[in-house]
PDB file of N, CA, C and O in Angstrom:
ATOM      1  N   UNK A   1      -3.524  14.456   2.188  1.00  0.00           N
ATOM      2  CA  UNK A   1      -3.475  13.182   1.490  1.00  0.00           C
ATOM      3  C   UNK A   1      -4.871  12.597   1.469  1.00  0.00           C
ATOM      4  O   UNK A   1      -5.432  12.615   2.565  1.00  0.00           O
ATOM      5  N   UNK A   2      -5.495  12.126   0.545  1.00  0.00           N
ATOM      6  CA  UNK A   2      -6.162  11.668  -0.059  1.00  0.00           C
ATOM      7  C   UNK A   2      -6.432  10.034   0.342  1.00  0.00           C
ATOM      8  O   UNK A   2      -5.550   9.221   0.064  1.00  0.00           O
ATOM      9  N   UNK A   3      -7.882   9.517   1.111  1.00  0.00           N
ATOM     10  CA  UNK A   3      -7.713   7.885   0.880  1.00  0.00           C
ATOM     11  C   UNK A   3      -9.176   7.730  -0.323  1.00  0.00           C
ATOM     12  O   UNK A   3     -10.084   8.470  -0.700  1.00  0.00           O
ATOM     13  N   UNK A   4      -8.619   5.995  -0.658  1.00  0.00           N
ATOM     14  CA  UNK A   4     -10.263   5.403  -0.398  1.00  0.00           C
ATOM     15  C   UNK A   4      -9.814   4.032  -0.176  1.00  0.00           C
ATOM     16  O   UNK A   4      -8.670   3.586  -0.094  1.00  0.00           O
ATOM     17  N   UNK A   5     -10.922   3.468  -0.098  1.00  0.00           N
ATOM     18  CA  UNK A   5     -11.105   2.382   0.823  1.00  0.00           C
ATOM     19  C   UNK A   5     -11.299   1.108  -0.023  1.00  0.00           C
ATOM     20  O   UNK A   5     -12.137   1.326  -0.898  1.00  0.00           O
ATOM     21  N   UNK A   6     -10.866  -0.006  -0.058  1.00  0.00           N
ATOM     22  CA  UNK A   6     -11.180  -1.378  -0.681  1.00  0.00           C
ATOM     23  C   UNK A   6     -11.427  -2.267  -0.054  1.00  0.00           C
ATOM     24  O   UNK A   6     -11.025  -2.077   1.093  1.00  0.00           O
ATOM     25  N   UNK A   7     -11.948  -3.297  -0.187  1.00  0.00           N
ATOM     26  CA  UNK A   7     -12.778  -4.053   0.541  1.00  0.00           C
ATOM     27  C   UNK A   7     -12.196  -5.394  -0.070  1.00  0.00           C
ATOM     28  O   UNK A   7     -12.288  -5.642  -1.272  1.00  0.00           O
ATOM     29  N   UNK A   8     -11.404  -6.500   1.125  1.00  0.00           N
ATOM     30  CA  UNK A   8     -10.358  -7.393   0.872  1.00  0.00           C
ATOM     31  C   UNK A   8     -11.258  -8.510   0.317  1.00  0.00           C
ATOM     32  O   UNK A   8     -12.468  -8.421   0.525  1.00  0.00           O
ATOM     33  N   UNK A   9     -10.814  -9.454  -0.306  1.00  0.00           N
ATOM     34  CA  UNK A   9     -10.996 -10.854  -1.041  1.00  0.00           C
ATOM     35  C   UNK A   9     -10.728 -11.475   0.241  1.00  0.00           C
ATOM     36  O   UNK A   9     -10.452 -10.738   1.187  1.00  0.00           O
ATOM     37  N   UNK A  10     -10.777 -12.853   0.415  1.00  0.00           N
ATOM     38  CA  UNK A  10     -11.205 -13.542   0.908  1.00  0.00           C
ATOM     39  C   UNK A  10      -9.778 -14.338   1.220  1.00  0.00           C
ATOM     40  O   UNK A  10      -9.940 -15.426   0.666  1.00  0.00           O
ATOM     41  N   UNK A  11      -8.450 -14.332   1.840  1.00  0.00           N
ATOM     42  CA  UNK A  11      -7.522 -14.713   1.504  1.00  0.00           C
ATOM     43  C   UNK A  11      -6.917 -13.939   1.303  1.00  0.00           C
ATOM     44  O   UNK A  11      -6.117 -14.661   0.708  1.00  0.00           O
ATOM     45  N   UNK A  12      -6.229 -12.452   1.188  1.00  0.00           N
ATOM     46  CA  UNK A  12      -5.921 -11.943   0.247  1.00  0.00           C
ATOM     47  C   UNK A  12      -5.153 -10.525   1.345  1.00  0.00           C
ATOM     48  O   UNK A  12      -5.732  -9.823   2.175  1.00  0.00           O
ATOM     49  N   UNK A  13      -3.777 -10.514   0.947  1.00  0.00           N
ATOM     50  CA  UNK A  13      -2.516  -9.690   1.318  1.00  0.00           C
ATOM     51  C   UNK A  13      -2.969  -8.487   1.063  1.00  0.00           C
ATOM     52  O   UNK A  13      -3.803  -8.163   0.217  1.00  0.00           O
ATOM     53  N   UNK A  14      -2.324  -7.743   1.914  1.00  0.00           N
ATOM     54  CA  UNK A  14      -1.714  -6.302   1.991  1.00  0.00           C
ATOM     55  C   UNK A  14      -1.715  -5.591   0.931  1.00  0.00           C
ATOM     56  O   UNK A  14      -2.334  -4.568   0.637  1.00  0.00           O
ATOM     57  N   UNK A  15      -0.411  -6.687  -0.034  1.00  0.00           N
ATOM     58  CA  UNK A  15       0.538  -6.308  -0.733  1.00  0.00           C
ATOM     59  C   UNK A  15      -0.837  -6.686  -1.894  1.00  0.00           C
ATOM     60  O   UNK A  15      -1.247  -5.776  -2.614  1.00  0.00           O
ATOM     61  N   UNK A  16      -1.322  -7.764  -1.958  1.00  0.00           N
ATOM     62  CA  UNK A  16      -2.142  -8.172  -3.237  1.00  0.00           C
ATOM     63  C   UNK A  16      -3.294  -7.148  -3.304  1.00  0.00           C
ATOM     64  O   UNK A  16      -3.769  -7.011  -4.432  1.00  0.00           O
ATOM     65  N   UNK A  17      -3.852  -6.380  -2.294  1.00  0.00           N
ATOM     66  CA  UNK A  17      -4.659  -5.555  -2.466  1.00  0.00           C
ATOM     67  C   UNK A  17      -4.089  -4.106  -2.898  1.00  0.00           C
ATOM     68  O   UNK A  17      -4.973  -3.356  -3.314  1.00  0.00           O
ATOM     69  N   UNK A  18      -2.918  -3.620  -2.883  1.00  0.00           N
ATOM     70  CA  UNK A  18      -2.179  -2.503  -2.991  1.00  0.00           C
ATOM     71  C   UNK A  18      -2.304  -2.554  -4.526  1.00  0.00           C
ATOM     72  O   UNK A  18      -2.752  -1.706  -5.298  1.00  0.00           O
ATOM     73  N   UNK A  19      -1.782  -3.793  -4.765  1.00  0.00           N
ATOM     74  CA  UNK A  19      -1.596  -4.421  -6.568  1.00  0.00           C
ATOM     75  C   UNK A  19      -2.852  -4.099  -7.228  1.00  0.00           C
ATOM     76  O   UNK A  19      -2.969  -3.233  -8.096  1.00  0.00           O
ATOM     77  N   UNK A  20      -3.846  -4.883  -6.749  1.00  0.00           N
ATOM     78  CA  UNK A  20      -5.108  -4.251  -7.263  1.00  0.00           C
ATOM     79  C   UNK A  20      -5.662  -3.319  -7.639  1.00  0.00           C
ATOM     80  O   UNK A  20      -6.181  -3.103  -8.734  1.00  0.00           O
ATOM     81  N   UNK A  21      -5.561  -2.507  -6.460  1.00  0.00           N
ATOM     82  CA  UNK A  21      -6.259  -1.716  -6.498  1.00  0.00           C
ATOM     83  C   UNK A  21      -5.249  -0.327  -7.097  1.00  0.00           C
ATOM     84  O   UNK A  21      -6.016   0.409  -7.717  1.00  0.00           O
ATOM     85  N   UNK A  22      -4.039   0.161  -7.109  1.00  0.00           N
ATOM     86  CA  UNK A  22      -3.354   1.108  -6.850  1.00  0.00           C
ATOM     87  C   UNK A  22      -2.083   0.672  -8.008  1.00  0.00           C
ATOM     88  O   UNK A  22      -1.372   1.588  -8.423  1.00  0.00           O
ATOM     89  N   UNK A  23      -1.846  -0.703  -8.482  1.00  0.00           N
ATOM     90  CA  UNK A  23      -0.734  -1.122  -9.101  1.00  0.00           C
ATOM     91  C   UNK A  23       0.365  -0.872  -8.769  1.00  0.00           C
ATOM     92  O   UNK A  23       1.088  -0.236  -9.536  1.00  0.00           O
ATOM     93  N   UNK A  24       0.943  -1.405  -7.207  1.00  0.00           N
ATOM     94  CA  UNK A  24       2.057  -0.872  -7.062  1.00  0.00           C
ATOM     95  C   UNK A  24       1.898  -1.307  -5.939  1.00  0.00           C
ATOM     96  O   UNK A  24       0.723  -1.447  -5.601  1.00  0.00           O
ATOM     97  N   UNK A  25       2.978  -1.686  -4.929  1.00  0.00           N
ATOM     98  CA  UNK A  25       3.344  -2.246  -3.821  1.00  0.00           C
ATOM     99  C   UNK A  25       5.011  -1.626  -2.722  1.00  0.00           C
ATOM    100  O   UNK A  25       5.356  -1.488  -1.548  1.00  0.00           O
ATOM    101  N   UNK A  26       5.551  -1.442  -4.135  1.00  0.00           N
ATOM    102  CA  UNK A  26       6.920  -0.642  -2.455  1.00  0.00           C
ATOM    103  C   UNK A  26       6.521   0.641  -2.311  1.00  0.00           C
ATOM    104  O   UNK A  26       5.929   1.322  -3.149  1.00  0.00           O
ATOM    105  N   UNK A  27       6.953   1.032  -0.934  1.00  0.00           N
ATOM    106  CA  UNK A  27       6.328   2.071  -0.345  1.00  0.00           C
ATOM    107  C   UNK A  27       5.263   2.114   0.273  1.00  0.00           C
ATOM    108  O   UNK A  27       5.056   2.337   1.466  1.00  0.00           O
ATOM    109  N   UNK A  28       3.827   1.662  -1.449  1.00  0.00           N
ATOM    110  CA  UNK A  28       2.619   1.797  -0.492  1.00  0.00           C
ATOM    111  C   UNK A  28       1.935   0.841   0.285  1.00  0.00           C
ATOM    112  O   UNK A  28       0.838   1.132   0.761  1.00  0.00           O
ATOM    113  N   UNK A  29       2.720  -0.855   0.571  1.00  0.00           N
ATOM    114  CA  UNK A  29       2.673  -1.327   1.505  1.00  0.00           C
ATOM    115  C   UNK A  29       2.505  -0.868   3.072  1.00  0.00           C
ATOM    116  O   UNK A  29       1.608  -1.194   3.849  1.00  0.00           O
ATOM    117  N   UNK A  30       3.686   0.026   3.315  1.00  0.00           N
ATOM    118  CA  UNK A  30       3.788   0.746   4.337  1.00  0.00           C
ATOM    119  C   UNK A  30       2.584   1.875   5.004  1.00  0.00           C
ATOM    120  O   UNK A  30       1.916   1.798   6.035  1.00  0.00           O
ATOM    121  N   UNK A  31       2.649   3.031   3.823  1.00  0.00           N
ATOM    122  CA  UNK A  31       1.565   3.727   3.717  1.00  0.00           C
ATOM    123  C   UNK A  31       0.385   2.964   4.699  1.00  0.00           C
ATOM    124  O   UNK A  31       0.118   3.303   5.852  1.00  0.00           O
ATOM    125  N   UNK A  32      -0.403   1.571   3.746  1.00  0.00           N
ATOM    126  CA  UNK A  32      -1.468   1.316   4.294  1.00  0.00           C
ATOM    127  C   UNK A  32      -1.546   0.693   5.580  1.00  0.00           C
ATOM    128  O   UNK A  32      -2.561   0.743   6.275  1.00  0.00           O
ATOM    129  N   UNK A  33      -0.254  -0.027   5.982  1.00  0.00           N
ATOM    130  CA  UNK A  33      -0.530  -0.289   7.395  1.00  0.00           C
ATOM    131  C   UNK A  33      -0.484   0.807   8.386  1.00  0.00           C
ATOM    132  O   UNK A  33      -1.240   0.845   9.356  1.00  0.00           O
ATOM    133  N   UNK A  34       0.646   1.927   8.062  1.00  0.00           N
ATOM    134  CA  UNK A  34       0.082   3.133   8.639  1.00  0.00           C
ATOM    135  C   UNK A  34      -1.617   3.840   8.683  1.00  0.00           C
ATOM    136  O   UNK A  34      -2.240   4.396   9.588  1.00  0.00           O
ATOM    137  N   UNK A  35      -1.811   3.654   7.893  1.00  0.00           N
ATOM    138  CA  UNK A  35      -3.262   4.519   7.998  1.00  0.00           C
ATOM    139  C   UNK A  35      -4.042   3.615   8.375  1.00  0.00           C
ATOM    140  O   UNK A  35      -5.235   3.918   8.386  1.00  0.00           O
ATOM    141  N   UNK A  36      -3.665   2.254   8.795  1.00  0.00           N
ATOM    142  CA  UNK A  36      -4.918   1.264   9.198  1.00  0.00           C
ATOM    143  C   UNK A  36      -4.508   0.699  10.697  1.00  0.00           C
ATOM    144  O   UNK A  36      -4.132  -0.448  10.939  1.00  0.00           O
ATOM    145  N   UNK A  37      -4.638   1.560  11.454  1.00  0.00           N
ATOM    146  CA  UNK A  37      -4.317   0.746  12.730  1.00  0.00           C
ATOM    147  C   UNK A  37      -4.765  -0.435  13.075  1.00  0.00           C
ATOM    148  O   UNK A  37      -5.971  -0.650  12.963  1.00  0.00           O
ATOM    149  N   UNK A  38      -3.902  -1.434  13.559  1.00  0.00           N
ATOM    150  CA  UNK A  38      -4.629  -2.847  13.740  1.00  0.00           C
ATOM    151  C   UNK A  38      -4.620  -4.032  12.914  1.00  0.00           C
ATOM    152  O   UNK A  38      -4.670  -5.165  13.393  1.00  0.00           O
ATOM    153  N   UNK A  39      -4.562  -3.801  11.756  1.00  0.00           N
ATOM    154  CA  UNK A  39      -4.761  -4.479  10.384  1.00  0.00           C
ATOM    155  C   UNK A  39      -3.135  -5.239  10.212  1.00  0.00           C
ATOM    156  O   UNK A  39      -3.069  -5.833   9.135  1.00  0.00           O
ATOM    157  N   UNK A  40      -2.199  -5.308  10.812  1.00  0.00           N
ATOM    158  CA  UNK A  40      -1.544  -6.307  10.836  1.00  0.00           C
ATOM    159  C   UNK A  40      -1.764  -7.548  11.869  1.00  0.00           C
ATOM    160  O   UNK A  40      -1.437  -8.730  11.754  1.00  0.00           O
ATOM    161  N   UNK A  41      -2.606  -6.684  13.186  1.00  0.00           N
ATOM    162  CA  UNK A  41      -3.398  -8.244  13.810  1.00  0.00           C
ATOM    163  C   UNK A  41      -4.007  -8.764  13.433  1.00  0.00           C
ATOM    164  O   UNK A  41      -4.141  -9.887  13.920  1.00  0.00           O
ATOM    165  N   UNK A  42      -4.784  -8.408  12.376  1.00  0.00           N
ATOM    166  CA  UNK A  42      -5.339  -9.595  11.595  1.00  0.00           C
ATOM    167  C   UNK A  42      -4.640 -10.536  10.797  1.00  0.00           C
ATOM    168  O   UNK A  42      -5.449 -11.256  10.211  1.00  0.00           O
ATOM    169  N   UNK A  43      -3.264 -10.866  10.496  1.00  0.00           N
ATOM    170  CA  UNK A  43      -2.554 -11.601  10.145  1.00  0.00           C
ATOM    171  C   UNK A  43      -2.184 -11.608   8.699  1.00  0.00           C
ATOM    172  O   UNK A  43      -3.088 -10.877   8.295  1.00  0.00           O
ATOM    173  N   UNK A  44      -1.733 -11.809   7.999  1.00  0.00           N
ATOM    174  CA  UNK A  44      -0.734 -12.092   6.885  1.00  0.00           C
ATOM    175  C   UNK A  44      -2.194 -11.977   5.515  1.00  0.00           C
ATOM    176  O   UNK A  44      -2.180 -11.104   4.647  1.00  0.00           O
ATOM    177  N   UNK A  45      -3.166 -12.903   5.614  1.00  0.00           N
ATOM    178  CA  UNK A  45      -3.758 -13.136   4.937  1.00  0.00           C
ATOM    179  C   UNK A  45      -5.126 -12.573   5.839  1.00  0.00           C
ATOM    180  O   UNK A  45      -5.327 -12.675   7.049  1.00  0.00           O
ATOM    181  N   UNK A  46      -6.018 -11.915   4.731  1.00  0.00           N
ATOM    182  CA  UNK A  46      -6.987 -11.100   5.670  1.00  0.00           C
ATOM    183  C   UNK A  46      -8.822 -11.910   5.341  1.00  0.00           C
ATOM    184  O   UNK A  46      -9.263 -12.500   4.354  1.00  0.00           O
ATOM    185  N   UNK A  47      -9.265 -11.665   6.275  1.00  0.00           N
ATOM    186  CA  UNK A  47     -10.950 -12.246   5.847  1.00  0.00           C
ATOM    187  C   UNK A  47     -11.547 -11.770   4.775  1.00  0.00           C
ATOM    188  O   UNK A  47     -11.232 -10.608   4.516  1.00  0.00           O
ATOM    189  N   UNK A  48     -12.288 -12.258   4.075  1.00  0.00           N
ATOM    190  CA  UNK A  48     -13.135 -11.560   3.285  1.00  0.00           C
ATOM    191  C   UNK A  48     -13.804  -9.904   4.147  1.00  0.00           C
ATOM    192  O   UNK A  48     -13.856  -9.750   5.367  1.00  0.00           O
ATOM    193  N   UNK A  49     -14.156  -9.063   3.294  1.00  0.00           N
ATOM    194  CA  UNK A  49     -14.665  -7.868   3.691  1.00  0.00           C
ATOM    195  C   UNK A  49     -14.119  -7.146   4.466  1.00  0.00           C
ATOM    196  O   UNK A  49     -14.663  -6.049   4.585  1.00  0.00           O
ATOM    197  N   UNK A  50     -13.421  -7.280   4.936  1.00  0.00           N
ATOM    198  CA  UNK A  50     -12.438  -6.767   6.032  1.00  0.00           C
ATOM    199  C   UNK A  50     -11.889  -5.414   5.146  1.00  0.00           C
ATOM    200  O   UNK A  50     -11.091  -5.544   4.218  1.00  0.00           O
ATOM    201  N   UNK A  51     -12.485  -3.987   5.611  1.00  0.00           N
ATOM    202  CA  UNK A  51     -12.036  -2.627   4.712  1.00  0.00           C
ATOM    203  C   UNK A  51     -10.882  -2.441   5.068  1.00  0.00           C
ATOM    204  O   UNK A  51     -10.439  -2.531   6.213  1.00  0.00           O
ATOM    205  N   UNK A  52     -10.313  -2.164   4.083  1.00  0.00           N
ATOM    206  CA  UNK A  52      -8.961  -1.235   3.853  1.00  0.00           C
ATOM    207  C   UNK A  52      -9.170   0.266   3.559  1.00  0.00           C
ATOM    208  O   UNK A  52     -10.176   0.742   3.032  1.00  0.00           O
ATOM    209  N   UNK A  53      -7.781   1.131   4.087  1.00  0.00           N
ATOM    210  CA  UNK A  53      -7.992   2.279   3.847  1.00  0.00           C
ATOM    211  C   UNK A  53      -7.028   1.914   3.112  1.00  0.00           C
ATOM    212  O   UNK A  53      -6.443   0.863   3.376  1.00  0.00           O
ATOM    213  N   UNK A  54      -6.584   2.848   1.829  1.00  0.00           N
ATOM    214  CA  UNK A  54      -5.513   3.138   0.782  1.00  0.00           C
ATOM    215  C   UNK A  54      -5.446   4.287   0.614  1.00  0.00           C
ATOM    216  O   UNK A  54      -6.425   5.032   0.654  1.00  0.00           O
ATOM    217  N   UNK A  55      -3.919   4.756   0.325  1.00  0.00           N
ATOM    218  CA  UNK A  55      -3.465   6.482   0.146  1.00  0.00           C
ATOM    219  C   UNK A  55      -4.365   6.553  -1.474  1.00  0.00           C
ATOM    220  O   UNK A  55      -4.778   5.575  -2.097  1.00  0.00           O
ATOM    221  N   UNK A  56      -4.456   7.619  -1.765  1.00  0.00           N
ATOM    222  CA  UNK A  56      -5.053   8.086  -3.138  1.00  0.00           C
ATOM    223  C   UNK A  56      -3.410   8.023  -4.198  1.00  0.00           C
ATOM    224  O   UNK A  56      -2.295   8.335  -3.781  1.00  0.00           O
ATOM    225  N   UNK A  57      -3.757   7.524  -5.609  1.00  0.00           N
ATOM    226  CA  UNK A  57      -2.711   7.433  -6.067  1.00  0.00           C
ATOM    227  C   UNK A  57      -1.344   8.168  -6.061  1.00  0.00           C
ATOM    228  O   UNK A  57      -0.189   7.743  -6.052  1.00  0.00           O
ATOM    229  N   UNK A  58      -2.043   9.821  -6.071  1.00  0.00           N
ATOM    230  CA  UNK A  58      -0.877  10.128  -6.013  1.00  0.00           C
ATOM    231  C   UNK A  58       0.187  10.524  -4.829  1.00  0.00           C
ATOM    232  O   UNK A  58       1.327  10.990  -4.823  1.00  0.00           O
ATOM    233  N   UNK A  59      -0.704  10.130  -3.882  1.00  0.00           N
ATOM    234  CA  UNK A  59       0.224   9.951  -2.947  1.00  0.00           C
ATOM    235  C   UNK A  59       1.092   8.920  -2.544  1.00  0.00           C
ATOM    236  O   UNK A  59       2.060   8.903  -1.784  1.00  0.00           O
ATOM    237  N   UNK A  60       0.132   7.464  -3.704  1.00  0.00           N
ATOM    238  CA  UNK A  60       1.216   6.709  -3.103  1.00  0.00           C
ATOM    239  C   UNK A  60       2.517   7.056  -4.299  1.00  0.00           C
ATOM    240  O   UNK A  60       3.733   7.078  -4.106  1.00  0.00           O
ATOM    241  N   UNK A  61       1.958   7.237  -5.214  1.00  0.00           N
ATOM    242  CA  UNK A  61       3.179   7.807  -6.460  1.00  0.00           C
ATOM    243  C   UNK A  61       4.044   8.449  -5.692  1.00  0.00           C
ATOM    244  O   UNK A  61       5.155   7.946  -5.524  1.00  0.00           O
ATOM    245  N   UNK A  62       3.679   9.787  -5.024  1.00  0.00           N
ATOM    246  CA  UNK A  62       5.378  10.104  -4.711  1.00  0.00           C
ATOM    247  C   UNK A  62       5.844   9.612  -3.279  1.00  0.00           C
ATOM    248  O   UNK A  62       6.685  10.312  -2.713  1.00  0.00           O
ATOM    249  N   UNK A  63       5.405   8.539  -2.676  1.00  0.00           N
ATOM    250  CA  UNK A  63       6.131   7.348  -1.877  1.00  0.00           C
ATOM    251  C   UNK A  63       7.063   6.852  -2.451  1.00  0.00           C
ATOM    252  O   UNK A  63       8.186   6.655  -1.988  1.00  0.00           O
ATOM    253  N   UNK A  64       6.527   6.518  -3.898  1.00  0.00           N
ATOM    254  CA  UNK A  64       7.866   5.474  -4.421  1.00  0.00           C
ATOM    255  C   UNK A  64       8.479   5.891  -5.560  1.00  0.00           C
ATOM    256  O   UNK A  64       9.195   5.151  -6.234  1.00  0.00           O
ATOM    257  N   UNK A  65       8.108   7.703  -5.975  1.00  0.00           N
ATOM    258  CA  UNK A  65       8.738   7.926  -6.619  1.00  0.00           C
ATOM    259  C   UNK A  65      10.608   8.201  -6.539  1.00  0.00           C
ATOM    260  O   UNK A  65      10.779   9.264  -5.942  1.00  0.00           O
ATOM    261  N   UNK A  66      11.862   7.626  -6.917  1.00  0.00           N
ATOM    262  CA  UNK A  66      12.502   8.138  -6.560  1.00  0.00           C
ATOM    263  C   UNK A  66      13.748   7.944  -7.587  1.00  0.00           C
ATOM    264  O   UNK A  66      13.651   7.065  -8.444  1.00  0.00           O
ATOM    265  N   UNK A  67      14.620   8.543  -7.533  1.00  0.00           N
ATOM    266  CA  UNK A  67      16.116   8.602  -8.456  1.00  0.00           C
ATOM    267  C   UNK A  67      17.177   8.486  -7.880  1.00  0.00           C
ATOM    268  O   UNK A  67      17.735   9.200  -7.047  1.00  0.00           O
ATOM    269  N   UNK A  68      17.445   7.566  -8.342  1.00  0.00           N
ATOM    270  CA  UNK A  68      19.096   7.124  -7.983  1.00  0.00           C
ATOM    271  C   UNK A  68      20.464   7.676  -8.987  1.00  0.00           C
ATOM    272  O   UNK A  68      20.767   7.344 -10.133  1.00  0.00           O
ATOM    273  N   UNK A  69      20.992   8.454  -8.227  1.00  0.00           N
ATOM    274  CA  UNK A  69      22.090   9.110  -8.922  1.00  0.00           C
ATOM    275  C   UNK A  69      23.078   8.996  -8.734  1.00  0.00           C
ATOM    276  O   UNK A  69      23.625   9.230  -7.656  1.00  0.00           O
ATOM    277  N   UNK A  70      23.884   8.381 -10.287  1.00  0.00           N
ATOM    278  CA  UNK A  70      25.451   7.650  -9.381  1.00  0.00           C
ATOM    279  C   UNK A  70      26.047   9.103 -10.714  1.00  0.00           C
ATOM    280  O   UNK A  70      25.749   9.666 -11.767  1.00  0.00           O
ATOM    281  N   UNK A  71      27.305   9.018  -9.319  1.00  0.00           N
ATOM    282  CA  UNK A  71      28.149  10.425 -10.037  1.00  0.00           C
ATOM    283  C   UNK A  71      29.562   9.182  -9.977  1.00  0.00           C
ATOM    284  O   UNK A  71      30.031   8.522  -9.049  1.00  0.00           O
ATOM    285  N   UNK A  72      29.954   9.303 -11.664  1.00  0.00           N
ATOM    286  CA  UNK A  72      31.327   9.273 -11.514  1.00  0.00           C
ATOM    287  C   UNK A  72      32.617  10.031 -11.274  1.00  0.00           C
ATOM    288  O   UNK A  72      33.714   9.542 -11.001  1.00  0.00           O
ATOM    289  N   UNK A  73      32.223  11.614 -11.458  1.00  0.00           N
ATOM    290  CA  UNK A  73      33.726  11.906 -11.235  1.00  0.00           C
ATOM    291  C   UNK A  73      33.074  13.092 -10.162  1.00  0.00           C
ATOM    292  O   UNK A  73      31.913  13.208  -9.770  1.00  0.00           O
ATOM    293  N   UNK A  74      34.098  13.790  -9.897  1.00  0.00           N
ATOM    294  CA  UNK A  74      33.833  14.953  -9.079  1.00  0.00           C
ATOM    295  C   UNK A  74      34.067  15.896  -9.853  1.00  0.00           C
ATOM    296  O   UNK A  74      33.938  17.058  -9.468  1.00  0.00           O
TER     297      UNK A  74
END
């Protein structure tokens, strides 16, 4: 798996940097607090400059790629 790295705004979520940078947030929420040890002690809203690691797209793609299959009959 594949990262790179973004470098947070000043104020600025998890989730709002996932958006940014990657367009997309379920799943690769998770992803990045995994690969960033620590980075939820910094709290909800993060400092300016404060690096992020991020999965490479397509890894976060098949995080949240998925299909829901409803069967009606047997």
């Amino acid at each position: 798996m594949g990262t790179i790295t973004a470098t947070a705004l000043d104020g600025e979520t998890v989730d709002e940097i996932c958006w940014r940078m990657l367009g997309a947030t379920a799943g690769v929420t998770e992803q990045v607090l995994a690969l960033n040890a620590g980075l939820a002690a910094a709290g909800p809203r993060l400092p300016a400059g404060t690096q992020v690691t991020l999965p490479d797209t397509a890894s976060a793609a098949t995080a949240t790629a998925t299909i829901d299959i409803v069967q009606l009959w047997n």
